[in-house]
Each structure stands twice: as C-alpha cells, then as structure tokens.
NUROLUM-667760 format. One record per residue (C-alpha): residue in one letter; z, x, y. Coordinates in steps of 0.5 Angstrom, whole numbers, plus 500, padded with zeros to 3 digits. Layout:
<r=A | c3=Z | c1=X | c2=Y> $
...
END
This chain:
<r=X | c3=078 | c1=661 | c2=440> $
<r=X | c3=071 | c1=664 | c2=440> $
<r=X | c3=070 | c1=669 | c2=434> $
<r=X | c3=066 | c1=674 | c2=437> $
<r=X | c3=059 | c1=677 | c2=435> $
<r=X | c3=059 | c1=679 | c2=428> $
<r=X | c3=057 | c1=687 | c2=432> $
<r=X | c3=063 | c1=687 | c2=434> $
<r=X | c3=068 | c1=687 | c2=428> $
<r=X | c3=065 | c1=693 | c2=427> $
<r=X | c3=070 | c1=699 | c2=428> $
<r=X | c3=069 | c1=702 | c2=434> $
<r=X | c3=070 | c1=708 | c2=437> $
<r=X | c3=074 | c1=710 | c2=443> $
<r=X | c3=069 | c1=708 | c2=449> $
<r=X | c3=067 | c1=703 | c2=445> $
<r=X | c3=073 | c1=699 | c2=443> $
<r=X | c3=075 | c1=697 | c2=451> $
<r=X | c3=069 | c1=694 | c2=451> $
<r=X | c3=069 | c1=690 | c2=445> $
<r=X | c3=076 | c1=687 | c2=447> $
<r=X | c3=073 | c1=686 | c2=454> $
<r=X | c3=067 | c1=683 | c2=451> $
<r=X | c3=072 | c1=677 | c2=447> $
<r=X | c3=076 | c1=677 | c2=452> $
<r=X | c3=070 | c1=675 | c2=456> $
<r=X | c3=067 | c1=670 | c2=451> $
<r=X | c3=073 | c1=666 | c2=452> $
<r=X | c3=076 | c1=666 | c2=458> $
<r=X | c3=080 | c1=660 | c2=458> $
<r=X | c3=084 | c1=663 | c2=453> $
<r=X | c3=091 | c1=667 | c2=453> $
<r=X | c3=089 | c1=673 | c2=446> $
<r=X | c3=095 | c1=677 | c2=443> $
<r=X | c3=094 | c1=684 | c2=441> $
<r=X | c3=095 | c1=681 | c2=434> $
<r=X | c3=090 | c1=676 | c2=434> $
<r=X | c3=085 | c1=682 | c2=437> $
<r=X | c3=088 | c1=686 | c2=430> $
<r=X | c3=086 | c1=680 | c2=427> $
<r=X | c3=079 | c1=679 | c2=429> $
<r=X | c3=077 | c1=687 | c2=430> $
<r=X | c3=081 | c1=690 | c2=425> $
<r=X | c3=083 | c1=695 | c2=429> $
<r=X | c3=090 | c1=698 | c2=429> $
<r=X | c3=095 | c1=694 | c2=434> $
<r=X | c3=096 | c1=700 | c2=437> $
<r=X | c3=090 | c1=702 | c2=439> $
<r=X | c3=088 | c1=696 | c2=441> $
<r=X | c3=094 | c1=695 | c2=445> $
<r=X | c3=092 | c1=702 | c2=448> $
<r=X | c3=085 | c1=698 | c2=450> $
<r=X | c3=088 | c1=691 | c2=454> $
<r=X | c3=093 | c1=696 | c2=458> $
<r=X | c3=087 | c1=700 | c2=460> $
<r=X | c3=083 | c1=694 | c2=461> $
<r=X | c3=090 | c1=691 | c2=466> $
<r=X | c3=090 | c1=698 | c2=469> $
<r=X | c3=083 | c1=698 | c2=471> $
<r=X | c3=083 | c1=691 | c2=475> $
<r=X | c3=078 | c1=689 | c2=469> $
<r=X | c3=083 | c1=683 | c2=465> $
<r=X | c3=090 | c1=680 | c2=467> $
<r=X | c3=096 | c1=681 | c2=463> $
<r=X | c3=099 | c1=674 | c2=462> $
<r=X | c3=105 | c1=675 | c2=458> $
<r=X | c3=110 | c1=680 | c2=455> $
<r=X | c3=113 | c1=677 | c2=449> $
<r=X | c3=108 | c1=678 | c2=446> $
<r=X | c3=104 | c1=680 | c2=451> $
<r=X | c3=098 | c1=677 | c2=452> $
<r=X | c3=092 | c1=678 | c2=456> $
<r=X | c3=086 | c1=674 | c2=458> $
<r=X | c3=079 | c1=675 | c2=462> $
<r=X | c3=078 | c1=675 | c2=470> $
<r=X | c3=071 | c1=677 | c2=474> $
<r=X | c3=071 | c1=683 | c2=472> $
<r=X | c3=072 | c1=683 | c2=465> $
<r=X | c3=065 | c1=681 | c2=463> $
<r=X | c3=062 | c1=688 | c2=467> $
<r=X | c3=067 | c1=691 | c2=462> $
<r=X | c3=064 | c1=690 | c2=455> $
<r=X | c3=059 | c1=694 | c2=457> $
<r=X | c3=059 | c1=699 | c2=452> $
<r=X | c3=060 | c1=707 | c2=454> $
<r=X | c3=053 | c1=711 | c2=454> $
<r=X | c3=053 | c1=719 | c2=452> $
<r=X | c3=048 | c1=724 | c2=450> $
<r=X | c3=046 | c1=722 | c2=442> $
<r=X | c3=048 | c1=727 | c2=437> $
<r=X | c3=043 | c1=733 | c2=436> $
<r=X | c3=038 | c1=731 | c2=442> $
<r=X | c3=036 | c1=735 | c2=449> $
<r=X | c3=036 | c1=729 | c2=452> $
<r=X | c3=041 | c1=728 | c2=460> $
<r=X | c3=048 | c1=726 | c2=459> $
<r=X | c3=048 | c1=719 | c2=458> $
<r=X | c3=043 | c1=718 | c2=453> $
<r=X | c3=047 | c1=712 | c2=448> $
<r=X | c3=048 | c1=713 | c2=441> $
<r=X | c3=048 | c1=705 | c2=437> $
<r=X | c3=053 | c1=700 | c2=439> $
<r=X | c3=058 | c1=699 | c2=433> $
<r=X | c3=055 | c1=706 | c2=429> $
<r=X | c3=060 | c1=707 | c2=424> $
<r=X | c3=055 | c1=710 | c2=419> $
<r=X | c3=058 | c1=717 | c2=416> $
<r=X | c3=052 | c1=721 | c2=418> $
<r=X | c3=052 | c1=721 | c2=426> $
<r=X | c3=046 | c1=718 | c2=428> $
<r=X | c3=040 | c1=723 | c2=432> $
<r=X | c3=035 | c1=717 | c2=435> $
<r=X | c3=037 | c1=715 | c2=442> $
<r=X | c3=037 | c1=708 | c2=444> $
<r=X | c3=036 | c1=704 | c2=450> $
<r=X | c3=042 | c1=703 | c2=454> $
<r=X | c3=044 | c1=696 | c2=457> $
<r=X | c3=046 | c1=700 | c2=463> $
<r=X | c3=046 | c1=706 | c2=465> $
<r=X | c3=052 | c1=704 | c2=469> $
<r=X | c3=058 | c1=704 | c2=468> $
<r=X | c3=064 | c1=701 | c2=471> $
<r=X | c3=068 | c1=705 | c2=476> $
<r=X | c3=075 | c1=706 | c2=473> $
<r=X | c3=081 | c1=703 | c2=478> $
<r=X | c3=085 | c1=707 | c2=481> $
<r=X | c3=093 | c1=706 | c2=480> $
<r=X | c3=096 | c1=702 | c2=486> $
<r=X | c3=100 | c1=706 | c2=491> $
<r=X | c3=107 | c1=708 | c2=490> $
<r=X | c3=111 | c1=702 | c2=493> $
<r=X | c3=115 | c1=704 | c2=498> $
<r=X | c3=122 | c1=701 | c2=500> $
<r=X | c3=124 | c1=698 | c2=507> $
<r=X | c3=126 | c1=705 | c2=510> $
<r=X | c3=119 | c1=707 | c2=507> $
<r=X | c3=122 | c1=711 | c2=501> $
<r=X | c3=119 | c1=712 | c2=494> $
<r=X | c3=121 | c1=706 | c2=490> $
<r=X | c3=123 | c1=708 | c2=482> $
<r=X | c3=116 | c1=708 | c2=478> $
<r=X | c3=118 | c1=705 | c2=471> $
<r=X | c3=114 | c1=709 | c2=465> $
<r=X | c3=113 | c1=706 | c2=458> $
<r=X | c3=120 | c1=708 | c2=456> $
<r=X | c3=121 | c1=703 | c2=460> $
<r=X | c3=125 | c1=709 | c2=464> $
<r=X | c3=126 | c1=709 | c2=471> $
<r=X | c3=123 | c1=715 | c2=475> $
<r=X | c3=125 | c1=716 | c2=482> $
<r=X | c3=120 | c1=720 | c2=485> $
<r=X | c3=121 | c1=727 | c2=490> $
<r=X | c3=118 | c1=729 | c2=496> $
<r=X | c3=113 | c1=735 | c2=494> $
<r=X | c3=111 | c1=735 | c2=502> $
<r=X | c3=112 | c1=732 | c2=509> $
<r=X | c3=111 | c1=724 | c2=508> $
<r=X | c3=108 | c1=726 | c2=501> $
<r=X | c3=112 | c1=724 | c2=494> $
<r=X | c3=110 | c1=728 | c2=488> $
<r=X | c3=107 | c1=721 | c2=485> $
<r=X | c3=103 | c1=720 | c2=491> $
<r=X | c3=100 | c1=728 | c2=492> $
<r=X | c3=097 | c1=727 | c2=484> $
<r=X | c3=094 | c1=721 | c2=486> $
<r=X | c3=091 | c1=724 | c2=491> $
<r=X | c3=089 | c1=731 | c2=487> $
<r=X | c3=085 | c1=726 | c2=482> $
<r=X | c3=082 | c1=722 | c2=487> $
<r=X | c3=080 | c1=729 | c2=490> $
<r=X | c3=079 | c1=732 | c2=482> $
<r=X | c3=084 | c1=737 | c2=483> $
<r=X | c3=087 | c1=739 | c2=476> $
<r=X | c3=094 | c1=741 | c2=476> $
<r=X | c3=099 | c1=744 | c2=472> $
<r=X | c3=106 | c1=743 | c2=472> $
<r=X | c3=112 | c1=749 | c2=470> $
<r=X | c3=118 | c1=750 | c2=470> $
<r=X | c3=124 | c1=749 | c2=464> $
<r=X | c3=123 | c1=744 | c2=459> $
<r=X | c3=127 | c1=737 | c2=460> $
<r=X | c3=125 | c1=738 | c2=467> $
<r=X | c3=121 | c1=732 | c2=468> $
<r=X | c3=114 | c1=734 | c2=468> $
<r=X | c3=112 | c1=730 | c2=463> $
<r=X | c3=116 | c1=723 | c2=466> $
<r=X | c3=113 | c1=725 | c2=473> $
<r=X | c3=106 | c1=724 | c2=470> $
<r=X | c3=108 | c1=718 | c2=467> $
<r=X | c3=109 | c1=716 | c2=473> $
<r=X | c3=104 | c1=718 | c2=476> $
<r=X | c3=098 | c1=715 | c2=471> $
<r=X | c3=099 | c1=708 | c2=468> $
<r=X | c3=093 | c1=710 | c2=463> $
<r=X | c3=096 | c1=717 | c2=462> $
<r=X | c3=093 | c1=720 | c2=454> $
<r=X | c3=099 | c1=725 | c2=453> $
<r=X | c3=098 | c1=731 | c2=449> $
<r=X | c3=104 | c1=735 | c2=445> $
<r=X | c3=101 | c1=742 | c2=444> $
<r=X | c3=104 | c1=747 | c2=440> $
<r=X | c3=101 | c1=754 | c2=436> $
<r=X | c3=097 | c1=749 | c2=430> $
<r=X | c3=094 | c1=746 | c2=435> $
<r=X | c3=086 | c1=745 | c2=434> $
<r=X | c3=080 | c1=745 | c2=437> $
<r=X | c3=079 | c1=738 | c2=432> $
<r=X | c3=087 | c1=736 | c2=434> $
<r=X | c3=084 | c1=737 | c2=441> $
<r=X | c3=077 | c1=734 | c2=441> $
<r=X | c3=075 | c1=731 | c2=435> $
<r=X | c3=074 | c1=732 | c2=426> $
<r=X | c3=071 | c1=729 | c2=421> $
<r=X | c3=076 | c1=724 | c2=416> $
<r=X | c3=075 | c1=721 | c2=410> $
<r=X | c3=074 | c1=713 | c2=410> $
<r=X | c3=078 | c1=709 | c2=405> $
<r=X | c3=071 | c1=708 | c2=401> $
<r=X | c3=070 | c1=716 | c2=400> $
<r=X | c3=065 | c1=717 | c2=406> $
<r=X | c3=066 | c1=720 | c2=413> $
<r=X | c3=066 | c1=718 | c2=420> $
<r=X | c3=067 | c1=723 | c2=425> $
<r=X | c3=074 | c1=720 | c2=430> $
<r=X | c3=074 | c1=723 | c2=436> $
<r=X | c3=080 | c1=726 | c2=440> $
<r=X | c3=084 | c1=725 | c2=446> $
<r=X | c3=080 | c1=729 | c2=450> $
<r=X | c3=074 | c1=726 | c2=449> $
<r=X | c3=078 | c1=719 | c2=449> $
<r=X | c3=079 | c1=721 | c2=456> $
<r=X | c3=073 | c1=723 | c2=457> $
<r=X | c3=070 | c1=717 | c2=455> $
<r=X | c3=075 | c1=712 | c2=458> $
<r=X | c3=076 | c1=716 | c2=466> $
<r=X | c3=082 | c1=717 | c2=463> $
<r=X | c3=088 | c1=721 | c2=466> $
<r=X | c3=091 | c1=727 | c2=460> $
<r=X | c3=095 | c1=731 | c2=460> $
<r=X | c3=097 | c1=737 | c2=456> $
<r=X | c3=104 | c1=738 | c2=455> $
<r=X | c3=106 | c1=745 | c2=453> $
<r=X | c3=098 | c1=748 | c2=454> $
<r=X | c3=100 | c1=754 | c2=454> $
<r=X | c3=103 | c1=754 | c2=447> $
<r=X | c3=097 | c1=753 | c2=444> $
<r=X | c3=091 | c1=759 | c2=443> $
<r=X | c3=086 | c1=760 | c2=449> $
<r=X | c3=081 | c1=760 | c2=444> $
<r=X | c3=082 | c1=752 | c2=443> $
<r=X | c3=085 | c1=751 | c2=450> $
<r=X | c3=078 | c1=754 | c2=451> $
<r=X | c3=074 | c1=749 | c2=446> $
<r=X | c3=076 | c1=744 | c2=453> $
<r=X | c3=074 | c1=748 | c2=459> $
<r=X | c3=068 | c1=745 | c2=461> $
<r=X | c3=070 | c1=739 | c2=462> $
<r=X | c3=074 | c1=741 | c2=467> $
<r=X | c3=070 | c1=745 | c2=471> $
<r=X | c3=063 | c1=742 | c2=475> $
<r=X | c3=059 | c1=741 | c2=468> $
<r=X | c3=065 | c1=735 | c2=466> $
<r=X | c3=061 | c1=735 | c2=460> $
<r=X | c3=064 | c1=738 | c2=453> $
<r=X | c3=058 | c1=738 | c2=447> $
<r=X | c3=061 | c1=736 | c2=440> $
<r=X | c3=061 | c1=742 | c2=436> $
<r=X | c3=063 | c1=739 | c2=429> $
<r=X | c3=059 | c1=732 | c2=431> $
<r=X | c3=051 | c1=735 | c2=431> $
<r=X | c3=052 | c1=738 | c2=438> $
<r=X | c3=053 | c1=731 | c2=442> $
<r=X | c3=055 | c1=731 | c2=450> $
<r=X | c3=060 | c1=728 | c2=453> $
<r=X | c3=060 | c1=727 | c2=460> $
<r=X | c3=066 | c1=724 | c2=463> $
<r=X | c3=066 | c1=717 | c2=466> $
<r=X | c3=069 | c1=717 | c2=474> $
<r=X | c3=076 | c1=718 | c2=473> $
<r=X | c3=077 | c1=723 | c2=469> $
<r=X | c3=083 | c1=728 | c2=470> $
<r=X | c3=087 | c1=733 | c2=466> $
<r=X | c3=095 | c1=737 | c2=467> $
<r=X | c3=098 | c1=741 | c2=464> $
<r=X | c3=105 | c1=742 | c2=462> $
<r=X | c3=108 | c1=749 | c2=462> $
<r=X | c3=115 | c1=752 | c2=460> $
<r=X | c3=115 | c1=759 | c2=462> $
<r=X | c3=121 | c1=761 | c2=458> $
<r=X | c3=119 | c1=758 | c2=452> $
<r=X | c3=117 | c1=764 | c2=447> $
<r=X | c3=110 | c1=764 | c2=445> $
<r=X | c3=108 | c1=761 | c2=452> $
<r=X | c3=102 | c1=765 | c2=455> $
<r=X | c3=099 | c1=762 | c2=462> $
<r=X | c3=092 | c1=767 | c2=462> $
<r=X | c3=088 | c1=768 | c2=467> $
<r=X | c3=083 | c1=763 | c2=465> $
<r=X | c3=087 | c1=758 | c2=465> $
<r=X | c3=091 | c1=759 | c2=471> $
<r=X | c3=084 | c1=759 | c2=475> $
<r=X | c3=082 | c1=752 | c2=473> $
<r=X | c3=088 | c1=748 | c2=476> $
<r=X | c3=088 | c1=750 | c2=483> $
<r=X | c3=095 | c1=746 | c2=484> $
<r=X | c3=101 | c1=750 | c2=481> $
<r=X | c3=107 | c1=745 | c2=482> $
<r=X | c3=115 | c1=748 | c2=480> $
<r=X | c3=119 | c1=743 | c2=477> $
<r=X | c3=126 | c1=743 | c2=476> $
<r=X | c3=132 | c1=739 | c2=475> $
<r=X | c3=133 | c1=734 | c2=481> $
<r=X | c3=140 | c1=734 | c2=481> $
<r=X | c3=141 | c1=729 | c2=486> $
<r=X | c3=138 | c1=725 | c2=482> $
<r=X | c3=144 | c1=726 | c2=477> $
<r=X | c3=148 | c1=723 | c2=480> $
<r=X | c3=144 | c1=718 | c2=481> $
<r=X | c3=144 | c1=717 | c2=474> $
<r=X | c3=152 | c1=717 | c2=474> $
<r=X | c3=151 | c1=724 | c2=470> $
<r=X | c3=158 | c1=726 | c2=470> $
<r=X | c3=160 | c1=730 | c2=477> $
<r=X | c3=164 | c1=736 | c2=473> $
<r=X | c3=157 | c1=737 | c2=467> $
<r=X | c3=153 | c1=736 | c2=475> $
<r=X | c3=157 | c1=742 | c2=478> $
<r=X | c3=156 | c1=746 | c2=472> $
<r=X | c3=148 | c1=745 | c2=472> $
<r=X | c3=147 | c1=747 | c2=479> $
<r=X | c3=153 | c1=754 | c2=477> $
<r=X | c3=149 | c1=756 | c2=471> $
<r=X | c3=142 | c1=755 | c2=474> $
<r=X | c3=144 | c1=760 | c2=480> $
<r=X | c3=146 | c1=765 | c2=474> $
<r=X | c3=139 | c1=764 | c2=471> $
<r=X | c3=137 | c1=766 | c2=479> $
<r=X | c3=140 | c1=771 | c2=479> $
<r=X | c3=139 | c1=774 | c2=472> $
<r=X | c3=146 | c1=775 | c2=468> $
<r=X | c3=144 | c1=768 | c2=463> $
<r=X | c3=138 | c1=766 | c2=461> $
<r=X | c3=139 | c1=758 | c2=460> $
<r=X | c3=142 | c1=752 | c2=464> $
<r=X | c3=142 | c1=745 | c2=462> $
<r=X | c3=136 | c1=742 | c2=465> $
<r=X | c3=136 | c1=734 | c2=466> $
<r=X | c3=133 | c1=733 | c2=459> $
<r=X | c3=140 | c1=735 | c2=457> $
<r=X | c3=144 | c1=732 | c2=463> $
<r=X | c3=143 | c1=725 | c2=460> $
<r=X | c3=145 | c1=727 | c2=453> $
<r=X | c3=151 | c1=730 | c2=455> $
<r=X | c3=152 | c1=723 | c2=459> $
<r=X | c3=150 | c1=719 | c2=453> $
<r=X | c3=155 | c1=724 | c2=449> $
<r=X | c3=161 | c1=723 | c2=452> $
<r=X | c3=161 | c1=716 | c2=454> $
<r=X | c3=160 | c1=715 | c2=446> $
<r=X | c3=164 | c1=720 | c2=443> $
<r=X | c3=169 | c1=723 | c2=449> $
<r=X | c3=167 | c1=727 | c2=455> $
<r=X | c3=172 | c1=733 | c2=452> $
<r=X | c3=166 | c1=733 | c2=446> $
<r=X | c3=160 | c1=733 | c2=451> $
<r=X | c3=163 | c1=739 | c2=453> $
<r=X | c3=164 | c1=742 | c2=447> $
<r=X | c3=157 | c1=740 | c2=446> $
<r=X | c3=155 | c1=743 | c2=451> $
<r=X | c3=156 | c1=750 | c2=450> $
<r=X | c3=154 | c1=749 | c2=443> $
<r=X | c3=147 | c1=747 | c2=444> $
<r=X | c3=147 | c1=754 | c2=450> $
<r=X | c3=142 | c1=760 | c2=446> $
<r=X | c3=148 | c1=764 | c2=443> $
<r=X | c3=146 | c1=770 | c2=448> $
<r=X | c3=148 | c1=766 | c2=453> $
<r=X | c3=153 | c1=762 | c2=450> $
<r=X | c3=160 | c1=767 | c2=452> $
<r=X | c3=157 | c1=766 | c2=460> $
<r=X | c3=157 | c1=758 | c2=459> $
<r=X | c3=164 | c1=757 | c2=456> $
<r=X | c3=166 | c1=760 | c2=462> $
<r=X | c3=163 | c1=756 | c2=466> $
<r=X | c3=164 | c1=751 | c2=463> $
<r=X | c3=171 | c1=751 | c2=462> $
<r=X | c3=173 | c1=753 | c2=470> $
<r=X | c3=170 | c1=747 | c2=471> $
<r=X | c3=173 | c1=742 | c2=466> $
<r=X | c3=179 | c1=745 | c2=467> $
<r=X | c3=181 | c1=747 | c2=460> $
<r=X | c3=179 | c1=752 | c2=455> $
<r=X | c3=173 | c1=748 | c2=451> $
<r=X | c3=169 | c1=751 | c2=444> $
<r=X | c3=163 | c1=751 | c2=441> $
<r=X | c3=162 | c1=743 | c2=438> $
<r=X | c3=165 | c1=745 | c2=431> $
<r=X | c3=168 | c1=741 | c2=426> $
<r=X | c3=176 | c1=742 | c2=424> $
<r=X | c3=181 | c1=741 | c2=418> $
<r=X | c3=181 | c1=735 | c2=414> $
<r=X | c3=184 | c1=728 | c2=417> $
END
C-alpha cells in the first residue's frame, strides 16, 4: 500500500477530506483500502471517513469493492477528485473561490490567499433514477438503515423521489409537512444517497448549524465547520428536519445559501465566504401540530415546493401492519379531519405497534396504543380502538403481583 504525502496525514477539513481519500486512492489504484486502513493512515474518525468514500461512490469518483468491510478503490474518475475544494480565504474581499492552504490546521485562520491548482471543481454526480419494475412502477429504495422505502405518486407518472430529484436539479428547495412518523425523513433518504441530515429543535445554534471553534486536544483551537457548510462544501443534499423548531434568527444565519447568492460568510471564521459547489441542495422537515413549531413567512417563501406528507396506509398493509391497528389509524385520522381529536397514529407508531404486538401480544399493542395517545385524546382512542378490536382494551399499565 502506497503511503501518502506527508500533507495529507494532516486533519482535513469537510471539503478537503474527500479529496484526500480520493488523492490515496488515486495513488495506489490497484489496491482494495478499508475504512480502517484509511483511519490508520488519516487519523480521522472511521466515521467520517466512511462519510467521504460513500460520497466519493455516490459521486461516480471511486467504486465500492466490498461490504464486510467495505472496501473501495480508484476508477477514472478518482484522480479528478482529490482536487482540494477552493473557497474565499478568511477576511479577504476577494471572489468566492479564492482558496485557503491545503492541509491548514493552525488554531489561528489563515488570511493570505493561495494559487489554486484548480478553479474548477468537479461536478457532483446526480443520483441514479429510481428503478422501475416491469409494469414500470417505482421499486422500493433501501435507506441507510437498511429499511425499504416504497416510493409514492406525487404527480401523473411521477413518484415523490423522482419529483426531489428533479426539484434539485432545478434547484427547487422543498419543504416536507405533516405529522411526525409520517416518512418525510425516510423519503429524503430515499431521495439523496449523500444526504447530510440535521435534527433541529429550540437549542439549536447559529455554530450547530454552521460552524464553532473547538478546542483541540493540545490546548489550541480550530474552527470545525458545520453540516450547512459541509454541504456547501461537497454539493451535498441537507436536510433539516424539525426547522421550524429552530429560532428564525439562527434559521436565518443559513438563507443566503439558499437564494441566488449560494454563498454564506462565516461570521465566527473572520468573514470567510463559502460558495456552494453544483448540487448542493436544501429540505425542511415541518411538523404542524408539534408545539413550538412556527413556519414564518420568511421561511416559507424560500421553499417554492411545499409536499403534504401523511401515512400511506397501503403501505401498512404491505408491511403486514396488523388490519384491525390499520382500521383504527384511517378511523382516528378522519377524527383528526374533522376536529373532535387531535392525534392519530402515524406510521412511525404503526410499526411499533406491529413490533409490540409480535413481541409481546396484540392485546398489549392495543393497550399500548391508547397509552401513548395525548391524555386529551386519550378517552376518544380507547373507543376506537376498542370497536375495533372487539374487546374493551385500557391504557398499557402495570396489574397485581404475579
């Protein structure tokens, strides 16, 4: 195995890490490398490092070789990759794609622009189109749980993962609402293999989002970027899920990436301007009925596509959800409709429910079920319920000693 420049053991950042894999790679393109035998040589967390391989696969720039472990090696492409990503230096007026040094990893930014070996970065690879079965339906898409998703139609002859594709290519951000447990999350995972996921909720910060200074292990500090400039950096999808349980001001801090600037200046990091690379996208996830989630106007205005996503209980069935917790689902959502309630299990807890019941008991799944309702609610759903399991079923509580 061929060791690589000493450069490139240094601790790289987002945009450079790719590269740096993708430079090994390209040195030795013979050989099969592991993530643990990139961990060895980089230092970097396996993690990470694992994150970058995959982008590379995703991006058509390296090929997967093996899964246990996995495994990768260089193709034509590879060589092209290991350019280094190039963005304005801290502090200076200069154009976007001014670089900062190669391998920097001082605890102080650095402000004296470099030559860049190329102002040209490559074009991110589009995912692959949804694969279709003989009767042209969408086939499932496996997500990285391993999971199945089984797309939707969102239009005539149009699924929900191939209008996100398009809608990226277009650069359409959209946002995803609907109750929690829906499948928002699962269809952007389906949608986008080098999806960046963010959870968002109320302590969320403007440094969570993109980017503080940390303390390094010899008493210095370095500035580590955040998934929005990760993203930015990479031409990477991002989602944020729950954005509307973060503060405006922070969702803020982001929105000139998303408009026709798609640049964000680093603040906390001297002033330093990011540009997005091609591909770069951003959704939101939106749960209307959380409490504390505010969609505001400007938020709203900068995801022209707005999708409704609720259960898809034939999917349920499908997933052998017992018939009797499906009948109740569809019952309490139409209550919900109507306005006498105000929840109704979602897929998320369908799943459990089945995962329960062929655990412990389909009589306990029941209990269970009226337990987890809001206590508001909760005299509505045992009715329900209870007609439909044909017995009178409580609360999931504990009884006498045994």
């Amino acid at each position: 195995m061929t060791a690589p420049p000493a450069a490139l053991a240094v601790k790289a950042k987002p945009g450079e890490l790719r590269a740096t894999v993708a430079g090994i790679l390209a040195a030795d393109p013979a050989t099969e490398f592991s993530v643990t035998d990139l961990v060895g040589t980089l230092g970097n967390s396996g993690g990470a490092i694992g994150n970058a391989c995959e982008t590379l696969v995703a991006r058509g720039e390296a090929e997967k070789v093996g899964t246990s472990p996995r495994r990768y090696k260089a193709n034509a492409n590879t060589s092209a990759a290991a350019v280094k990503p190039v963005i304005t230096a801290p502090g200076q007026g200069v154009p976007p794609r001014a670089p900062r040094p190669a391998g920097s990893a001082s605890t102080t930014p650095s402000t004296t622009p470099t030559t860049p070996a190329s102002t040209t970065p490559p074009a991110a690879v589009p995912p692959p189109p949804a694969a279709r079965t003989a009767g042209g339906k969408i086939g499932p898409i496996r997500r990285p749980n391993g999971a199945m998703y089984y797309p939707r139609a969102l239009a005539p002859g149009v699924s929900d993962v191939e209008a996100l594709r398009k809608l990226r290519d277009a650069g359409i951000p959209a946002l995803l609402y609907g109750p929690p447990g829906t499948g928002k999350t699962s269809m952007a995972e389906a949608a986008f293999e080098d999806l960046i996921t963010v959870a968002g909720d109320g302590d969320t910060t403007v440094g969570d989002l993109i980017g503080d200074w940390t303390q390094k292990d010899d008493g210095g500090y370095e500035f580590k970027y955040g998934p929005v400039i990760e993203a930015m950096l990479e031409g990477r999808a991002l989602l944020i899920d729950d954005a509307t349980l973060i503060s405006p001001k922070v969702l803020a801090a982001m929105y000139p990436a998303m408009d026709g600037r798609k640049q964000i200046t680093v603040k906390a990091h001297k002033g330093e301007i990011i540009t997005a690379e091609d591909g770069f996208y951003v959704i939101a996830g939106h749960n209307p009925g959380v409490h504390g989630a505010i969609l505001t106007d400007a938020l709203s205005s900068r995801f022209s596509t707005q999708i409704h996503v609720e259960t898809d209980y034939d999917l349920c069935r499908q997933l052998k959800i017992d018939s009797k917790a499906v009948t109740i689902a569809r019952n309490l959502a139409k209550l919900v409709v109507s306005g006498e309630i105000g929840w109704a299990p979602q897929l998320r807890e369908l799943i459990a429910f089945q995962k329960i019941a062929d655990t412990i008991g389909l009589e306990v799944a029941f209990a269970n079920l009226i337990g987890i309702a809001p206590a508001e609610d909760r005299d509505q759903v045992a009715e329900v319920v209870n007609k439909a399991a044909g017995q009178k079923v409580t609360a999931l509580a504990l009884g006498k000693q045994i």
